[in-house]
C-alpha positions in Angstrom: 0.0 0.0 0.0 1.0 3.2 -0.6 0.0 6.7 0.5 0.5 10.0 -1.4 2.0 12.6 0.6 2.6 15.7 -2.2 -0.7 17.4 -3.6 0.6 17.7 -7.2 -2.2 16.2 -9.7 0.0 16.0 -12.3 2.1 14.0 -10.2 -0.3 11.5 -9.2 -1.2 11.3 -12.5 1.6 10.2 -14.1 2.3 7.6 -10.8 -1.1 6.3 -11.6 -0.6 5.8 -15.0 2.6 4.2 -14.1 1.2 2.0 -12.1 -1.7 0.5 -13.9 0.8 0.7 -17.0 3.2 -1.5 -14.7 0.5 -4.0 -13.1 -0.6 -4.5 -17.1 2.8 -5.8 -17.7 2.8 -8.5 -14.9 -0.6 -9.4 -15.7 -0.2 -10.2 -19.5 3.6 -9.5 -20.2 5.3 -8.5 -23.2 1.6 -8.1 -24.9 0.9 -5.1 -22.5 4.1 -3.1 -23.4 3.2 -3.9 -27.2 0.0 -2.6 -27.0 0.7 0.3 -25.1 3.5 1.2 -27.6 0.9 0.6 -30.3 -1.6 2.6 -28.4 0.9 5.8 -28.4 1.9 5.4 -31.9 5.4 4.0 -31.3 7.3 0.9 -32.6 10.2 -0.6 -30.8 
């Protein structure tokens, strides 16, 4: 568990997004990253 201790929004934002982007990887691998590359327009 972890509690936020800064009141920047943009912050916790991009922690968030980390997060669930991280927790995506664990649950389904290398498919995650893929998509989320795909998602944002990038190729490897």
């Amino acid at each position: 568990m972890a509690v936020q201790t800064f009141d920047n929004q943009k912050t916790d934002q991009a922690l968030q997004t980390h997060a669930a982007e991280v927790s995506s990887m664990a649950d389904i691998g290398m498919q995650a990253l893929l998509e989320l590359m795909t998602a944002r327009g990038r190729t490897h």
